[in-house]
Phi, psi and omega in degrees: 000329187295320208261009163301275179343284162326296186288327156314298166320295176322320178278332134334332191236037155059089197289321179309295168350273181285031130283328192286299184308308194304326204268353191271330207265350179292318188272346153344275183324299171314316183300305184333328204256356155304291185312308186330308165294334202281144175255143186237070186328283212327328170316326214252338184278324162307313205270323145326311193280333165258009172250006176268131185289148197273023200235336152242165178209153158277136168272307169230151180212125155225148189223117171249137179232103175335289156226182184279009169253351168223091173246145194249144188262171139225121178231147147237159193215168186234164189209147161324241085007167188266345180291328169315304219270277217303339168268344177298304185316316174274325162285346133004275203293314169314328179291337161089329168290330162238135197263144182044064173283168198211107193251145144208217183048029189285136142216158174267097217233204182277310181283354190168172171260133201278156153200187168234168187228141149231116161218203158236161191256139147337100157322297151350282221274339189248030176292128169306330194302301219288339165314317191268324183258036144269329159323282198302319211280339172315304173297351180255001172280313192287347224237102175292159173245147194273168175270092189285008170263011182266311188299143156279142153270317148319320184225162227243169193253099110033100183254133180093158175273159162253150172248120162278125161221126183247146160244163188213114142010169089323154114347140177297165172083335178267149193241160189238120174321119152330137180264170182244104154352124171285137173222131213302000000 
């Protein structure tokens, strides 16, 4: 009667099931660890693009990668001045998505002063993980929340002021003073 009891019990907990789950929680485990490694230059063309002075521009980008922990950038640019490449260069090192820049070749030409940049990129700033879930904490910063001491169960809820705007006429007979330009 002990091993009937047993074999029920076995069969209660259903074995195809908890196969089906152990193979689902494997593949789970795997992607996790896929995602985990995968990398997203494009994260890093954002971060170029708010860490660059509006006083330089890049010409070329070659970016190369070993592994995903170690990629190297190479640009030439063209600059205002060499006080630009020196602030571009401390805003680099501040910024934390590119690492050790090294500006060299300055010269001074008719249109700017030309140089190349080598540096390496953060693994940490072009992670997909770390991409997606600032995608997500942006997005849920963005996603007004209803106000539940506001809410109806009837009617449905209004997030935001509207914004209205009226004009309004002079009275017939009246004239509205020309506007004049301001000059600072």
């Amino acid at each position: 009667s002990k091993v009937e009891q047993l074999q029920r019990a076995k069969e209660a907990f259903e074995p195809s099931l908890i196969q089906e789950l152990t193979r689902l929680d494997d593949r789970m485990r795997m992607a996790d660890q896929v995602l985990g490694a995968h990398i997203a230059p494009t994260a890093f063309f954002k971060t170029l693009e708010q860490a660059t002075l509006s006083t330089i521009s890049f010409q070329t980008l070659e970016m190369s990668a070993t592994d995903p922990q170690h990629i190297a950038i190479k640009m030439a640019g063209i600059a205002e001045s060499v006080n630009s490449i020196a602030l571009q260069a401390d805003l680099f090192s501040k910024n934390g998505a590119v690492t050790s820049p090294i500006f060299s070749d300055i010269t001074r030409q008719s249109d700017g002063v030309h140089f190349n940049m080598t540096a390496l990129i953060n693994p940490a700033s072009v992670s997909y993980v770390h991409m997606v879930n600032d995608a997500a904490h942006t997005q849920s910063a963005q996603t007004p929340q209803p106000n539940p001491l506001n809410a109806s169960p009837f009617s449905p809820q209004t997030t935001g002021t509207q914004n209205q705007s009226t004009q309004t006429t002079p009275p017939k007979g009246t004239t509205t003073p020309p506007s004049t330009p301001r000059t600072p």
